[in-house]
C-alpha positions in Angstrom: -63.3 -157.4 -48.9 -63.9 -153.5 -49.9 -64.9 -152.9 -46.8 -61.6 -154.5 -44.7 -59.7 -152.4 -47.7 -61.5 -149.2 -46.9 -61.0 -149.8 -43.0 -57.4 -150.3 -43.8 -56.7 -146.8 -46.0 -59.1 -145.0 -43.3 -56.3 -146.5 -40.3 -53.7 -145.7 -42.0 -54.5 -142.0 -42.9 -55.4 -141.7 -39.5 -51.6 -143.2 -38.6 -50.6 -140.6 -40.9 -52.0 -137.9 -39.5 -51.4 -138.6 -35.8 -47.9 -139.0 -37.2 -47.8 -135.3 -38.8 -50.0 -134.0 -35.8 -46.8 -135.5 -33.3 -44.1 -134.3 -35.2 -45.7 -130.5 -35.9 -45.6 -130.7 -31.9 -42.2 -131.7 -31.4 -41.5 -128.7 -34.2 -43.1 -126.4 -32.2 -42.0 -127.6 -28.5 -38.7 -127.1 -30.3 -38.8 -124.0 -31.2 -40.1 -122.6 -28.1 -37.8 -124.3 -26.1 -35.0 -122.7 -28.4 -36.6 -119.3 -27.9 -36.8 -119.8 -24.0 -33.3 -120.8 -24.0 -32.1 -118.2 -25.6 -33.9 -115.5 -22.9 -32.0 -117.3 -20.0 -28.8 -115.7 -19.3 -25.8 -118.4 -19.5 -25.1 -118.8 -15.7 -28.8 -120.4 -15.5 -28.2 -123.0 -18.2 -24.7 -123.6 -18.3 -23.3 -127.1 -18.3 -27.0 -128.3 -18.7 -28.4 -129.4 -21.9 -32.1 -131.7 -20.9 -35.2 -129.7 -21.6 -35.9 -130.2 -18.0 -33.3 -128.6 -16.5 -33.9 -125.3 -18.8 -37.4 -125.0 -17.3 -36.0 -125.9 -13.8 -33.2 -122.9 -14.6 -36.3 -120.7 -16.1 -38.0 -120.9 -12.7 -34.9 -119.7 -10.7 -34.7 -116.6 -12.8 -37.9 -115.9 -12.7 -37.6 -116.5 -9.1 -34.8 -114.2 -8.7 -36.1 -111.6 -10.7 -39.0 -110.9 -8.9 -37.0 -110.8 -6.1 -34.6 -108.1 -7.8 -37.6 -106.1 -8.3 -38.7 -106.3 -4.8 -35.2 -104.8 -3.7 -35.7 -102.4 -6.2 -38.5 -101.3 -5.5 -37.8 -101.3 -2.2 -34.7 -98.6 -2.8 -37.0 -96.4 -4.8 -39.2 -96.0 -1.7 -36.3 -95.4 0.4 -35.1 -92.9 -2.1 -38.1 -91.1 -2.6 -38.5 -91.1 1.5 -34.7 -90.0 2.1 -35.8 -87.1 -0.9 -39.1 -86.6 1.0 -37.5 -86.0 4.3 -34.5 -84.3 3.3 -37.3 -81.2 1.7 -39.3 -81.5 4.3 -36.6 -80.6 6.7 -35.1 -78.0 4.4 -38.4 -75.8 4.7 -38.4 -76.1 8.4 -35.2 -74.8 8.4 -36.1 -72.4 6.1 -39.0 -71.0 7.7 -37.7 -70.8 11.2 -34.6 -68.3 9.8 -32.2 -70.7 10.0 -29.4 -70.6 7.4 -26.7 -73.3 5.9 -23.5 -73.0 4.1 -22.9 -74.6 1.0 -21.2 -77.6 2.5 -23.9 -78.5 4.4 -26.1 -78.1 1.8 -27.2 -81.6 -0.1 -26.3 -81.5 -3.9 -29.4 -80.4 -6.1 -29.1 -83.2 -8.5 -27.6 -86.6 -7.8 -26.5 -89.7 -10.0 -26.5 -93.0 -8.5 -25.6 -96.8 -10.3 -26.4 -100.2 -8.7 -25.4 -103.5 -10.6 -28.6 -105.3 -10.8 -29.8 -108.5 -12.0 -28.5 -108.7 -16.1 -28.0 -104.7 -16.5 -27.8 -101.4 -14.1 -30.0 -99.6 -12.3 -29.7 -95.9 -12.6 -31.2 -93.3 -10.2 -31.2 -89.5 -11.0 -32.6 -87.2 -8.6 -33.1 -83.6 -9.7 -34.9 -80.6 -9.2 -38.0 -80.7 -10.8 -37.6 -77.4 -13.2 -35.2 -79.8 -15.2 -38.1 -81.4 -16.0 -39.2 -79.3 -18.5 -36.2 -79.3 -20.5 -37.2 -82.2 -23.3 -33.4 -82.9 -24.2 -32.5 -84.3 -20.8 -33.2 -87.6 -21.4 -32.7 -88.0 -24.4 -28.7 -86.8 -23.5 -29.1 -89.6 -21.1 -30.2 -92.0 -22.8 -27.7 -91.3 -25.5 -25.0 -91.7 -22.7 -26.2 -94.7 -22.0 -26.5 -96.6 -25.2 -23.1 -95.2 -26.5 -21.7 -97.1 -23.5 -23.4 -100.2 -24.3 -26.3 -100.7 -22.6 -29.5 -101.3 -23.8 -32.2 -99.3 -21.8 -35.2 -101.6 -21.0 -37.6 -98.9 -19.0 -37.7 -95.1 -17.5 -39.7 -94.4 -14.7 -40.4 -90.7 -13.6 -41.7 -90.0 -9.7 -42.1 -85.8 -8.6 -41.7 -86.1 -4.6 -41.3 -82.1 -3.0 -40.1 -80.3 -6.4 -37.9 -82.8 -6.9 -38.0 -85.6 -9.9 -36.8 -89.2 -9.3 -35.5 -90.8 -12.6 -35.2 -94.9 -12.3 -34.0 -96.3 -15.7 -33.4 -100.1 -16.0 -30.7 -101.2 -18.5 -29.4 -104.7 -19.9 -25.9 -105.6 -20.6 -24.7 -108.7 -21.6 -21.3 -108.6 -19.6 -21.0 -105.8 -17.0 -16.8 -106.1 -17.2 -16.7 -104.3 -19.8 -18.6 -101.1 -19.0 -16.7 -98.6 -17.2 -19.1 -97.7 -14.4 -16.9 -94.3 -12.7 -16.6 -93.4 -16.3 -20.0 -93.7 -16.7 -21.0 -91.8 -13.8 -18.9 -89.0 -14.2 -20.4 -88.7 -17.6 -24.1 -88.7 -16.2 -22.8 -86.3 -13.5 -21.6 -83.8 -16.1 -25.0 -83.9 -17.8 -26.8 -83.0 -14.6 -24.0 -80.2 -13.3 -24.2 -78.3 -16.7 -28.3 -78.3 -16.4 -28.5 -77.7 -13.2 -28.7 -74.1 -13.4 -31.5 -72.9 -16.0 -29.5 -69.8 -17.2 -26.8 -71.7 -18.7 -29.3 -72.5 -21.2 
């Protein structure tokens, strides 16, 4: 009879704690799944509510992400090439005798935005003695933030005296930044530096 009773609490301890083990699991598949959710933007999950579907709708943004970062990355090569070439064809010029007016000359520094995936993409190409002045970016940056973006990364390539600035930024709805106002602002930034003796 002890025994059967001491079978009995030992299955029933064991009920309980299969019982707390299962529902600390479902805590934490909740909470994860309420974290993921929340990193999805709202044209991924809209309209659907199962847990399935949010993974299904996490794998097509991951999916289209890394295919955003392909084009990307595919840009910046062309960029640094178009950079690379342009240079390369300025010295020849250069050291044949040849000479060019200023309208055929290509701007020193240059600002370019593309609407990407959840943010911009910025592209600043300068030359590279702006480099050295330390409040560049940070005058960027602050441009950028005071217009609402949140700046995810910077990346900095040198390609023939000349300085390739990428920076990634996130926005939550793009409708409300003004991207020529932007852009002239940027541009303003790199005009006034562009000459070292204004400084």
């Amino acid at each position: 009879m002890s025994e059967e009773k001491n079978t009995s609490t030992e299955d029933i301890k064991k009920k309980m704690t299969h019982k707390d083990t299962e529902k600390q699991r479902r805590q934490e598949m909740s909470t994860l799944h309420a974290s993921l959710r929340s990193l999805l933007p709202l044209e991924y999950i809209k309209g659907k509510r199962s847990m399935s579907d949010h993974m299904n709708g996490a794998v097509y943004y991951v999916n289209d992400l890394k295919n955003k970062i392909k084009e990307l990355s595919d840009k910046r090569d062309e960029l640094i090439k178009r950079v690379s070439n342009s240079s390369a064809s300025s010295s020849r010029r250069e050291s044949a005798g040849g000479s060019r007016n200023d309208h055929d000359q290509p701007p020193s520094n240059c600002v370019m935005i593309h609407p990407c995936l959840g943010g911009l993409e910025i592209v600043i190409s300068c030359i590279s003695f702006m480099r050295e002045q330390g409040f560049l970016l940070s005058i960027l940056l602050e441009i950028l933030i005071k217009e609402g973006l949140d700046v995810v990364n910077c990346l900095s390539t040198e390609v023939n005296e000349k300085l390739l600035l990428t920076i990634h930024t996130k926005v939550s709805d793009l409708t409300y930044i003004d991207l020529s106002g932007l852009h002239q602002k940027l541009n303003k930034v790199m005009i006034g530096t562009s000459n070292p003796s204004h400084h």
